[in-house]
C-alpha positions as CSV (number, residue, x, y, z in Angstrom):
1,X,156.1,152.2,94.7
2,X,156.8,149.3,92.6
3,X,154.4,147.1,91.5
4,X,156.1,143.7,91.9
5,X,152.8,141.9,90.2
6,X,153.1,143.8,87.1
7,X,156.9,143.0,87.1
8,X,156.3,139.2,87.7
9,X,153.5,138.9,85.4
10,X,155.7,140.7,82.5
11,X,158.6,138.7,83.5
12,X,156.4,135.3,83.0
13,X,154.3,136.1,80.0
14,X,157.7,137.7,77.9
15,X,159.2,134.5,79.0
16,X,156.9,131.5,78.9
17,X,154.4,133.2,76.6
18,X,157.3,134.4,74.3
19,X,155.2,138.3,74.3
20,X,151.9,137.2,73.6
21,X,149.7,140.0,73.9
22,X,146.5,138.1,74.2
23,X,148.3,135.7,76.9
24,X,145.4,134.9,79.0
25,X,146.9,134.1,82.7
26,X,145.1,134.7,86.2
27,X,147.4,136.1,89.4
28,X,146.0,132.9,90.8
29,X,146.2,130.4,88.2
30,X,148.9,127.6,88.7
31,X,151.7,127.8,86.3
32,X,153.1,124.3,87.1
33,X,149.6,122.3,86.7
34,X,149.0,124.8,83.5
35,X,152.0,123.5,81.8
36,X,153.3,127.2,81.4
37,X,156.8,126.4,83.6
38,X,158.9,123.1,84.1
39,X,161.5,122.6,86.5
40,X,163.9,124.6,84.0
41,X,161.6,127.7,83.9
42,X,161.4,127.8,87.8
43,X,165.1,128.2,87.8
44,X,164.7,131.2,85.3
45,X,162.1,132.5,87.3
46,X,164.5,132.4,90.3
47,X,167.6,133.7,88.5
48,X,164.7,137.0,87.4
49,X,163.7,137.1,91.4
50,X,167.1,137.0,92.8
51,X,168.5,139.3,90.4
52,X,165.4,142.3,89.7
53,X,164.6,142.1,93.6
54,X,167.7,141.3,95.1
55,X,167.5,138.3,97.0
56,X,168.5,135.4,97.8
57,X,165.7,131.8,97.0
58,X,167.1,128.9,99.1
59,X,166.9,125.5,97.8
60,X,164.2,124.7,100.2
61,X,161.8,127.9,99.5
62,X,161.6,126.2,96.1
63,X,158.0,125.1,96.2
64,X,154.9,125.8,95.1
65,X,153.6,127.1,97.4
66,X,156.2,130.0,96.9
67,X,156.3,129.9,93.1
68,X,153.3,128.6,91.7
69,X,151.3,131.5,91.0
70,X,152.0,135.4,90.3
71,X,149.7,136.0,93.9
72,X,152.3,133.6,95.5
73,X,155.2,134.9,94.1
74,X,154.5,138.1,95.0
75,X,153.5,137.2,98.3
76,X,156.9,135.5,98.6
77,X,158.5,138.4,97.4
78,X,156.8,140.8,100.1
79,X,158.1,137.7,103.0
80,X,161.7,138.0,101.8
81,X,162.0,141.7,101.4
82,X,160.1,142.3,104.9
83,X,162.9,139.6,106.3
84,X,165.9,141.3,104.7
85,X,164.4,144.7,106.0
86,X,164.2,143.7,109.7
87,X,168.2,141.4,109.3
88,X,169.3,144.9,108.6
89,X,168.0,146.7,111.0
90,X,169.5,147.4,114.6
């Protein structure tokens, strides 16, 4: 089973913390009000979502309450996945 929290939290500390090893970020801490994305680094977040999990982020699921934190975004993820499961089944 995958871990989609380790994935995310990778994803965001290779990306905003440029690799830090020490990078010290909470699954629940907010990563707009922290400073560590801006409007450009939710779009790269998005691109990483839609393309490692395979979905699809309408404009209107971009806000924080989707995006702002690794718990969020994974719970996010879980929503979409669960929806594309049950639009493809009979």
């Amino acid at each position: 089973m995958i871990d989609r929290g380790v994935e995310v939290r990778a994803f965001v500390i290779e990306n905003f913390f440029y690799g830090a090893k020490d990078a010290q970020l909470g699954e629940e801490d907010s990563l707009i009000r922290l400073g560590i994305i801006d409007s450009t680094g939710v779009l790269e977040l998005v691109n990483f979502l839609e393309d490692k999990f395979g979905i699809v982020i309408k404009d209107d699921e971009l806000i924080p309450a989707n995006l702002d934190s690794i718990v969020k975004i994974v719970n996010f993820l879980d929503c979409k996945l669960l929806m594309g499961l049950s639009e493809t089944s009979p």
